[in-house]
N, C-alpha and C positions, 0 to 999 in steps of 0.2 A: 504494500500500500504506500501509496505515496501523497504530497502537500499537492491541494489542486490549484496552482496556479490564478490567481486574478489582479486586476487593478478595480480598485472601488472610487464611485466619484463623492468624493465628501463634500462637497462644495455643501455650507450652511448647517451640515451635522455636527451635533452636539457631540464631543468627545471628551475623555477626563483623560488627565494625563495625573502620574504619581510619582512624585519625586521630582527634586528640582537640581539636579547634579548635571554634570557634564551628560552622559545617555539620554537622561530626562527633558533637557533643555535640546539636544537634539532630534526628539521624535516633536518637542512642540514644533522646531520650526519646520519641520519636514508637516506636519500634519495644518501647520497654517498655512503654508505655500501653495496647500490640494485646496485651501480654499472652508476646511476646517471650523467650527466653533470651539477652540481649546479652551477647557478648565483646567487648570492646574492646581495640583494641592500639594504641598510641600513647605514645611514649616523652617526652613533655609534655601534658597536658592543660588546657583552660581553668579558670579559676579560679571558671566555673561551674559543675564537674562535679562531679553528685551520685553518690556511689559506689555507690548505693545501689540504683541502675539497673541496676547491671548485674550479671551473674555473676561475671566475672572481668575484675581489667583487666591487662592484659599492656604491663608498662610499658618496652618495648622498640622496635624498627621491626618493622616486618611482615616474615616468613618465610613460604615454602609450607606448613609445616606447618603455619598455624594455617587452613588449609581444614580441616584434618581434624576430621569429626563438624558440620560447619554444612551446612545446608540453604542459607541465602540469603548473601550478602555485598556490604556497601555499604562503596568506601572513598572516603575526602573528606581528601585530607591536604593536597592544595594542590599538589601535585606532579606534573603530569604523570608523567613517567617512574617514578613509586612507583604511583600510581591505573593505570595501563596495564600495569605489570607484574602488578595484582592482578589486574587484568579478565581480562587473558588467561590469568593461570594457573589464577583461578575457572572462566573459560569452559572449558578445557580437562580441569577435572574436573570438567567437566558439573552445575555451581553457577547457579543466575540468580545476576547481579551487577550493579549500580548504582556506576558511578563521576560524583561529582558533578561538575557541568559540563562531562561529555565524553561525552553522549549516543551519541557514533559508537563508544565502550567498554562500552556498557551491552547488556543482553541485556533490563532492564525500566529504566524513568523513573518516578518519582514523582509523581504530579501536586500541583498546587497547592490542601489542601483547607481548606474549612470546613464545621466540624462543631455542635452540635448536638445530641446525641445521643435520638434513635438516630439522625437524620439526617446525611448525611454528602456536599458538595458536592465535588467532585474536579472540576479543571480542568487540563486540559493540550494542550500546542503542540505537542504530538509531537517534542519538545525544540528546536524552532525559538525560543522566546524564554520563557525560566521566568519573565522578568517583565512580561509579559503574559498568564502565565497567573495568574499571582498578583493581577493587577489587575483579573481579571475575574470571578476567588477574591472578591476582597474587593468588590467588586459583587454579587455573587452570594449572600454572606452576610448583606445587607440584608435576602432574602427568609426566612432561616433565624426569623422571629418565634416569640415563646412560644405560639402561636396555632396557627400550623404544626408547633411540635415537640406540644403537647398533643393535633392532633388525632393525630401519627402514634404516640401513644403509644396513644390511644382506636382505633384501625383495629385496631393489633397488637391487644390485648383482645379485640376484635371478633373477628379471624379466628381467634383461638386459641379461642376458647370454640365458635365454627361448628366448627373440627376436631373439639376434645374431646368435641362431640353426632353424632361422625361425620358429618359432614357436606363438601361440596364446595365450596368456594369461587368455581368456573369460573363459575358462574352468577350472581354478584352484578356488577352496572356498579359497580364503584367510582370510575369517573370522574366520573358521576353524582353517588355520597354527597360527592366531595371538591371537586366545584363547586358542590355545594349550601353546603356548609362554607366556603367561602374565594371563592367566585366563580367563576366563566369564567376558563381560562389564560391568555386575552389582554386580559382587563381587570379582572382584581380585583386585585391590584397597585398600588397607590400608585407615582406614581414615587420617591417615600422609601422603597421597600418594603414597606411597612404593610398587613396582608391588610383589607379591607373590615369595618369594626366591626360586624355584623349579624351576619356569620358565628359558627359555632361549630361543636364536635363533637356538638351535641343533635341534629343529624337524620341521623345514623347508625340513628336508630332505625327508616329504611326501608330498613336491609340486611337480609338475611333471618336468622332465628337456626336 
């Protein structure tokens, strides 16, 4: 059995986060940048926390009640027995929750990502080693070039303009337009990462309009 893969859209969800340490202060920003409602409860914070992140910070320890009204809950305090008590009173009112480095308390794992935007690499060890996953993150991220992010900017355009003349997409190979663009998967590649200089987004224009 394996973690089923997904990307969730948080825009406006309410989410608690636990712990206010370096990990802690990392998943608020990562979970405000998705667009997030972060609450934070942590009765010390790092002295990099921007307040500004979040909705509320609740500068106290964690209580059951601060479940109430979140969809999601990640907590990272460093504590065993505080991250265990969260998971399982989360789990038990039927919350996903994420407690950092105790995979065997989490109901979802984080993976390891680099972004790009719109592109977005996510890597993960089914929480067997997060730094390994991170290391193959940062491998990984060699391929994210301005080359790759401009064509996936020029595809989006492309497929939004085939909807907007009602049209269907099923029909076009875009394996095809995206090896013509950047190569064959198994050798346009540089080993520094670098997509093959010849390539570009100009022969898109044998997708269909």
């Amino acid at each position: 059995m394996f973690d089923y893969p997904a990307f969730l859209n948080l825009a406006d969800v309410d989410v608690l986060v636990v712990g206010g340490g370096r990990i802690g202060l990392r998943k608020v920003a990562g979970l405000a940048g998705a667009g997030a409602r972060v609450r934070l409860v942590a009765p010390e914070v790092d002295a990099t926390f921007d307040r500004s992140l979040v909705v509320e910070h609740r500068r106290r320890p964690y209580r059951p009640a601060d479940l109430d009204g979140v969809r999601l809950v990640i907590t990272a305090t460093g504590v065993p027995g505080v991250d265990d008590a969260v998971s399982a009173q989360a789990t038990a009112a039927g919350l996903w929750v994420n407690a950092a480095d105790r995979p065997e308390h989490c109901s979802f794992i984080l993976p390891a990502i680099a972004r790009a935007a719109p592109l977005t690499v996510a890597v993960s060890s089914d929480g067997a080693s997060p730094a390994l996953a991170g290391a193959v993150r940062d491998r990984a991220r060699n391929l994210l070039t301005d080359e790759v992010r401009d064509l996936a900017l020029e595809l989006a355009r492309r497929r939004a303009a085939i909807h907007a003349a009602g049209q269907s997409t099923e029909d076009i190979d875009w394996a095809v337009i995206i090896d013509d663009a950047l190569g064959p998967a198994d050798g346009a590649l540089s080993a520094s990462g670098g997509a093959q200089p010849e390539a570009g987004p100009h022969c898109l224009s044998s997708a269909k309009a």
